[in-house]
Each structure stands twice: as C-alpha cells, then as structure tokens.
C-alpha positions as CSV (number, residue, x, y, z in Angstrom):
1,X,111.1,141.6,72.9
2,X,109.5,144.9,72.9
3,X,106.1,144.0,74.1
4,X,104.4,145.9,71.4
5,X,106.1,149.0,71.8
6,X,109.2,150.6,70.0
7,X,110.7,153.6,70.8
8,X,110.7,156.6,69.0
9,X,113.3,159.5,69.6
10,X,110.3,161.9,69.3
11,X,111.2,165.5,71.1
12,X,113.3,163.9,73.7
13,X,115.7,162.8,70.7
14,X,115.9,159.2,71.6
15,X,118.3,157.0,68.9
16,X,116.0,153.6,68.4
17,X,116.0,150.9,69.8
18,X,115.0,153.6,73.4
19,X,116.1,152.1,76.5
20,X,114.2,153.0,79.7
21,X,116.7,152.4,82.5
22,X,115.1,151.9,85.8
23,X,116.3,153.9,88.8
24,X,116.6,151.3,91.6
25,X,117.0,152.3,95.1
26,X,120.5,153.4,95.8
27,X,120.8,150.1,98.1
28,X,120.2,147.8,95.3
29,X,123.2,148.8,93.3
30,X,125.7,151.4,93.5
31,X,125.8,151.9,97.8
32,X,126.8,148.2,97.2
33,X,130.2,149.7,96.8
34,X,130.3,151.5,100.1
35,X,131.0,147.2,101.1
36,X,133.7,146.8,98.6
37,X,135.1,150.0,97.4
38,X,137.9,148.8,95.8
39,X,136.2,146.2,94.0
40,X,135.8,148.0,90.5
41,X,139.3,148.7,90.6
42,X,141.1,145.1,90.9
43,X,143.0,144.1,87.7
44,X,142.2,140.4,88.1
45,X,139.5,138.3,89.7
46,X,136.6,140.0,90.3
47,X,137.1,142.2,87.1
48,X,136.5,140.1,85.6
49,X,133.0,140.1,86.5
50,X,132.2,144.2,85.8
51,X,129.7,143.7,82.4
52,X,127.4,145.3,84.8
53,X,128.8,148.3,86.0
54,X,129.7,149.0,82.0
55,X,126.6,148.4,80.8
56,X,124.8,150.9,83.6
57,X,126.9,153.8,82.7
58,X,127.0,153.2,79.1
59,X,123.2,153.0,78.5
60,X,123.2,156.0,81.0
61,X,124.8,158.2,78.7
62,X,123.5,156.5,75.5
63,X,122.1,158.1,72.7
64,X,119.2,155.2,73.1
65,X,118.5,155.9,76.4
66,X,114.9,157.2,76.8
67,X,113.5,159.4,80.2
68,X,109.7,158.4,78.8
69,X,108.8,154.5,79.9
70,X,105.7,155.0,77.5
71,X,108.7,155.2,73.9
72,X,110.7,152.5,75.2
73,X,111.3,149.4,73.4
74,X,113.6,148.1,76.2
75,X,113.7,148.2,79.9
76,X,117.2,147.9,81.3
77,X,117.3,146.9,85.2
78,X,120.5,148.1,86.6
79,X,121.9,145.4,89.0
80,X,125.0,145.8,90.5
81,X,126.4,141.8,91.7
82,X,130.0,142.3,93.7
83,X,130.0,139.2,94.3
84,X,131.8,138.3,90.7
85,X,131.3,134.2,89.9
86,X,129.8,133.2,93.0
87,X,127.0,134.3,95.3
88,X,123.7,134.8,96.5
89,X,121.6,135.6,93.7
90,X,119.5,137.8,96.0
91,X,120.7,140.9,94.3
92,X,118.7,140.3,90.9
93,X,115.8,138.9,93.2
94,X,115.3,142.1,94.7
95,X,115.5,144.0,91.9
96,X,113.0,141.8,90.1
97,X,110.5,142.4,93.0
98,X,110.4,146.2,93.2
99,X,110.4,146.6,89.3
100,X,107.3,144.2,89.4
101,X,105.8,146.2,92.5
102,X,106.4,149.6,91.5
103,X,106.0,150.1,88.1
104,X,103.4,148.8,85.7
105,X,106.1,147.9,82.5
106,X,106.8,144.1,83.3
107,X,103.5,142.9,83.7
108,X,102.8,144.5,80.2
109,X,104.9,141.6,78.7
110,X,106.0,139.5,81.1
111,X,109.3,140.9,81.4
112,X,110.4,139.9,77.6
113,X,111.4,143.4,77.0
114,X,113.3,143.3,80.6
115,X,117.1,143.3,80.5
116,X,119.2,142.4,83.5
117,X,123.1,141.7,83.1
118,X,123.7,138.6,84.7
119,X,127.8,138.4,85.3
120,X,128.3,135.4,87.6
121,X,129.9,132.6,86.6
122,X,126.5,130.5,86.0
123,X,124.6,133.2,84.9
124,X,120.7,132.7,85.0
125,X,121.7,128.6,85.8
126,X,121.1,127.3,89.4
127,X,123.2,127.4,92.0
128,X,123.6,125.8,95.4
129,X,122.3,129.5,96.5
130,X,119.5,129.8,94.4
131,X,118.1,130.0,90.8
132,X,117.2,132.7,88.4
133,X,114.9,130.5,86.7
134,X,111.5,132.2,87.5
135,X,112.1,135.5,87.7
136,X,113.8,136.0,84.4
137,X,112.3,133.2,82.0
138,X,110.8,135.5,79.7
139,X,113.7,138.2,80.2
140,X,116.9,139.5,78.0
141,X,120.0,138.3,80.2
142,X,123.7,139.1,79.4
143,X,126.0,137.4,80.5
144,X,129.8,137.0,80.2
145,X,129.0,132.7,80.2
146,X,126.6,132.1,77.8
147,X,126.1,128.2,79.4
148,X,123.2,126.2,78.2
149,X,123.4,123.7,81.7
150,X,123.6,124.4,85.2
151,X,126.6,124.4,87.2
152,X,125.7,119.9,87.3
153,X,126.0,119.7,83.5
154,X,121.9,119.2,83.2
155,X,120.2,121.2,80.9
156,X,117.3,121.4,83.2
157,X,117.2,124.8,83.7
158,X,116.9,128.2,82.3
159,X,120.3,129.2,81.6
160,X,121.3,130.3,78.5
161,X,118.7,131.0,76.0
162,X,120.4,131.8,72.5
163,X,116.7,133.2,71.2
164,X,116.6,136.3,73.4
165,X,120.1,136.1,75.4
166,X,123.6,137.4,74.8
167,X,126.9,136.5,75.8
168,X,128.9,140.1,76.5
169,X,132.5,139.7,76.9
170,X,133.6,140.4,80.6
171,X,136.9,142.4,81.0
172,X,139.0,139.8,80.3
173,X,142.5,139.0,78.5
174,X,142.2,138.0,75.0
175,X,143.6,134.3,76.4
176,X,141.4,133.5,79.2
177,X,138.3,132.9,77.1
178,X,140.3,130.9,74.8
179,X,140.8,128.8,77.2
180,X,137.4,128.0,77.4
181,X,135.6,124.2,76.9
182,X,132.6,125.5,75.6
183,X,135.1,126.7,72.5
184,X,135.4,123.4,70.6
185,X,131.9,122.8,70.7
186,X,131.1,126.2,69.5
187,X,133.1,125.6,66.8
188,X,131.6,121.9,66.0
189,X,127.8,123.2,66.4
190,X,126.1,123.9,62.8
C-alpha cells in the first residue's frame, strides 16, 4: 500500500504511518444510529460486530491521523455496518462510490492504500446480497473473519487476502473464537 506516498508528521505533527480519514456524509455512517440506537450498547450479538465503530474513533483521535490527504500514507474510509453478520453490503458500496467521485486519492492507486473495516460475518466474500469483490480488490480490509472462501466453501472469490488484509478481533469473549473451525487448520498451515 501507500501508493507512492508516506506520511510525514511535518508541522501538523503527524506520527507515521499518517492516516487520512475521510469524512463521509453523516448518512453513510454515524445517522445510521438514529435506526438502531441501542445497537452499540448490546453485550451480545451484534457486539460482536463493532471493529468499526472502534476503529473510527480510534484513528480519529490517533496520533497517525493526518488533516493533509497530500502526507497520507493511508486512507481510512469510515463505514458504519449495523447490520452485524448479515446484510446488504450496500453500506460499503456507497461509500466506495462517493470516495471515488469526490476525491481524487483512489484513483491515484487504485484503492491499495484504501482501508475499509469490513465486520460481517463473510467479510469481503459474497453473499446471497451481494459481493465486495470489485470494489475493494486492491483495498486493505479488516475484518473480525479473516475467511479465505465464500459463505459456499469456494475460494472463488475475493475474501480474505492475507497479503494486504487483517483479521481484527471483534469484541468478543476469549471462548467464542476458540470455538472457531478455521482454528485447527491455522494451526496445521506452515
């Protein structure tokens, strides 16, 4: 990533690696709550699912977080998905479109310096609601999965890409993700 630039603290006093978070329209992310207001506050279920909302307000008050696009080495776009595991991936869509249409930053790599957290249960993998594939290819994606196949098994599409993505631990119980398949075959992989 980085698409040729790295940021620089400079006179703004950005820590490196700077992160440019993009301000998104308030309807793409946090007047999602006005829907669900008590959805950051369950202690099970859908917490499960708030990497996203962690993520936005720590690089917001991170020492890497840079005001100046032109110093960034990152561009973090803050998506805010309330509908946990499942759902329409129209959020990230959205958000995808107006970064590409109003500023000039993704088309400078492709989006390889692009971050989006990605906290539903298949992550950037297909879904019967649609797929993530194409807009992100060439983008950073957390996500609390970290699946290399689609929801079908098939490793057909762009899911889990362990070059450029990384698997951030959603606000879970130590013995949930224990629980998980993928844990043996972590453990068997070289």
């Amino acid at each position: 990533g980085g698409g040729g630039r790295r940021g620089g603290g400079g006179g703004e006093g950005c820590q490196p690696p700077c992160v440019f978070v993009y301000e998104l329209p308030a309807r793409m992310n946090v007047l999602a709550l006005k829907a669900e207001p008590g959805w950051p506050y369950y202690s099970h279920g859908p917490a499960d699912y708030r990497a996203f909302k962690a993520m936005h307000i720590s690089l917001l008050r991170s020492r890497h977080r840079t005001a100046d696009p032109r110093r960034a080495a990152y561009f973090y776009v803050p998506t805010w998905d309330l509908h946990g595991s499942w759902g329409n991936p129209e959020v990230y869509l959205r958000a995808h479109r107006y970064v590409v249409t109003h500023f000039p930053y993704w088309n400078a790599s492709r989006g390889a310096d692009h971050i989006f957290t990605v906290t539903r249960d298949a992550a950037g993998c297909s879904t019967p609601w649609g797929s993530l594939w194409e807009p992100l290819r060439s983008s950073i994606v957390l996500s609390n999965w970290g699946g290399v196949t689609g929801l079908a098994g098939v490793p057909t599409e762009r899911c889990f890409d362990a070059r450029r993505d990384i698997a951030v631990p959603g606000v879970l119980k130590a013995h949930i993700p224990a629980k998980s398949p993928l844990i043996p075959y972590l453990r068997a992989a070289p």
